[in-house]
C-alpha positions, 0 to 999 in steps of 0.5 A: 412445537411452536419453535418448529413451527416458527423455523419452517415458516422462517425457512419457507420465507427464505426460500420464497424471497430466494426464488423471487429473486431468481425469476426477478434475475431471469426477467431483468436478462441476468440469465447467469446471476439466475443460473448461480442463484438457482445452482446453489440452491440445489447443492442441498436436498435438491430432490425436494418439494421445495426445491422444485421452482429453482429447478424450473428456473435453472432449466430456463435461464439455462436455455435462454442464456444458451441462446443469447450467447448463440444468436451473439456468436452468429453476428460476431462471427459474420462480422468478421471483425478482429475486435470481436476476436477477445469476445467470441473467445470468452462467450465460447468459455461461457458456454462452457463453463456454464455447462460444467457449473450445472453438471456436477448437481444433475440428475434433477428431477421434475416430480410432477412430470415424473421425468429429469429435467432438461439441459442440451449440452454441447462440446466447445472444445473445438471453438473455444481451442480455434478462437483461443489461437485466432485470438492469439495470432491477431494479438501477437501481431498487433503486438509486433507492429506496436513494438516498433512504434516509437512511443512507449505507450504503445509498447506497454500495449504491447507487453499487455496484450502479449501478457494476455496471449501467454495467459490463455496461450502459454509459449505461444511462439515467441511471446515471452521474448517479445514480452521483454523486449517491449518492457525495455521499450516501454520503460522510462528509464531516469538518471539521478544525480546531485549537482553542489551550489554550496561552498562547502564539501558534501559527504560522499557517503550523504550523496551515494546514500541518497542515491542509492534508489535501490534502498527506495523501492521505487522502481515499479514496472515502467520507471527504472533509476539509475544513479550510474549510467549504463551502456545502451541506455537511452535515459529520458528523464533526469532527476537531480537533487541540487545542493543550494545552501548549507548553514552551520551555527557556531558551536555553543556553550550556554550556561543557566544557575538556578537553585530548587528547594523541597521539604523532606520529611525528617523523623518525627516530633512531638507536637506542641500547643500554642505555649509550646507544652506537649500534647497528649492523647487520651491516655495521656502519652505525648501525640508524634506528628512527622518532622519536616525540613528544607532542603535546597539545591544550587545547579549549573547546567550547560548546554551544547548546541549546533545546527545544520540547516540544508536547502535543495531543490529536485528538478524533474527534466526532460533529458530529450528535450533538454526542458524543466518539467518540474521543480521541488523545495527540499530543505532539512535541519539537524540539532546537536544538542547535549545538556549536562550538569552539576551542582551544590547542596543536597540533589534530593532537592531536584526534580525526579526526571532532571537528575539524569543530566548529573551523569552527563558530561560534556561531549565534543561538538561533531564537526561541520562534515558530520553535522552535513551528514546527519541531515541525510536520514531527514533529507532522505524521507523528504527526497523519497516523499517527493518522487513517491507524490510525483511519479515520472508518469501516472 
């Protein structure tokens, strides 16, 4: 009995600190926070005692956020200002959808009044259909005047407002094609190229794979790369990854003697006194203990070793201006590195993890070509970090 008593005093707090909240939303002006409270208090029991405040309060911010967005409609639509077009257009969907989130919960009834409660609605179809197409029509006529500006901000207005007409207005007209055509105009297309201060050869390969912009994924809705000009393109900006210096160590052989010692165990022994007699347990029986020798090894490694150290630089440039915007450091090396190795004595003597180098053999060293070309995964990530941190424009 308690715990009833206790859950309908917990519920009737919960449904009290509800209903403050709702009047406190209708006093402060929040009509549809009001209306969204109240609605999802009445999907449930909405015939109940309890539930007879949320009633009152949805039929009031009902009629007062009806009237509000009447009185604003009134001055819009006097204004005749074609800013207002986007805003009269979304009040008339308000209105509207409004009125369809408190349908499907009606009748409510008013129990003291013994009568339904009362919400006057209206058919908006007509408004809604005629803001929608005057709204469409101011759009895709701005649109077409931007399109023809030469600034690509402006055209990227127009590809937005366009986008929003074929939203709410699918197939309106030519919007589609306009579309397009104001993406093209808006885009900043940058070709990418290397330049070779070095004197030596850079592997084709290396160059069309740090080019090939299509691995990057960094093309986004208003940057296109292209590392091939293509016919009728204005570019715009140049990206170029210039090769200033490449170092290559000579090829080395660096050999290291050294020996290892370990005790191992060996069998047992019987264990002996100070004067060399044997111990003996209770029982009289000669005490065994483990038997332990040295064991050493002599080991001769080698060790192969070449790098390659390359330096660039990533100039960002203004193709119409001709003028530097911006310049990077990039540099990457790649180690060549085989140790291998043999030995004398007993390999047990060895540390566990070095036995692997007595399976190596020696290996020929790359040549300075490949060596240039293994740098390319490094100076790939570096390249690809670079324009990830410094777009074309942000």
């Amino acid at each position: 009995m308690q715990k009833i008593t206790l859950l309908i005093a917990i519920l009737f707090l919960a449904s009290s600190c509800g209903v403050k909240t709702t009047q406190s939303l209708i006093s402060d002006g929040n009509y549809d926070a009001a209306i969204n409270r109240a609605v999802e208090a009445l999907k449930t029991n909405k015939d109940s005692k309890g539930k007879q405040e949320y009633v009152y309060l949805l039929e009031e911010a009902f009629v007062k956020a009806k009237d509000r967005d009447l009185r604003n409609l009134e001055m819009m639509e006097k204004e005749k200002n074609p800013a207002n077009l986007e805003l009269i257009y979304n009040t008339y969907l308000q209105l509207n959808n409004r009125q369809e989130k408190i349908r499907p919960i009606l009748p409510l009834q008013l129990l003291k009044q013994g009568k339904n409660a009362q919400f006057l609605f209206d058919n908006y179809s007509d408004q809604i259909v005629n803001s929608k197409n005057a709204l469409s029509k101011f759009l895709y006529e701005n649109a077409q005047v931007l399109i023809k500006s030469p600034n690509k901000l402006d055209a990227r207005k127009a590809y937005d407002d366009l986008a929003y007409v074929e939203n709410i207005n699918p197939n309106y007209k030519n919007a589609r094609k306009l579309m397009n055509d104001a993406q093209f105009k808006g885009t900043d297309f940058v070709n990418v190229y290397a330049t070779n201060e070095t004197n030596m050869v850079i592997p084709k390969q290396l160059q069309d794979d740090l080019l090939d912009f299509s691995a990057y994924g960094l093309n986004d809705k208003w940057t296109v790369y292209h590392n091939v000009k293509q016919k009728n393109i204005h570019y715009d900006y140049g990206l170029i990854l210039n090769f200033r210096e490449i170092y290559i160590s000579p090829e080395q052989i660096k050999e290291k003697e050294f020996e290892k010692e370990k005790e191992i165990k060996d069998g047992v022994k019987t264990l002996l006194d100070s004067r060399g007699k044997p111990v003996k347990d209770s029982l009289g029986r000669p005490i065994k203990v483990d038997n332990f020798k040295k064991i050493k090894i002599r080991i001769f490694e080698f060790r192969q070793f070449k790098a390659c150290q390359v330096t660039a630089k990533v100039d960002y440039v203004d193709l119409k201006s001709n003028q530097l915007l911006q310049s990077f450091p990039l540099a990457s090396e790649y180690v060549f590195e085989n140790v291998y190795s043999t030995y004398r004595g007993d390999r047990d003597a060895c540390d566990e993890n070095y036995l692997g180098y007595f399976n190596k053999r020696s290996v020929p060293f790359p040549n300075n070509e490949q060596m240039v070309f293994d740098t390319g995964e490094d100076l790939k990530a570096k390249f690809k970090n670079i324009i990830v941190r410094n777009r074309i424009r942000r």
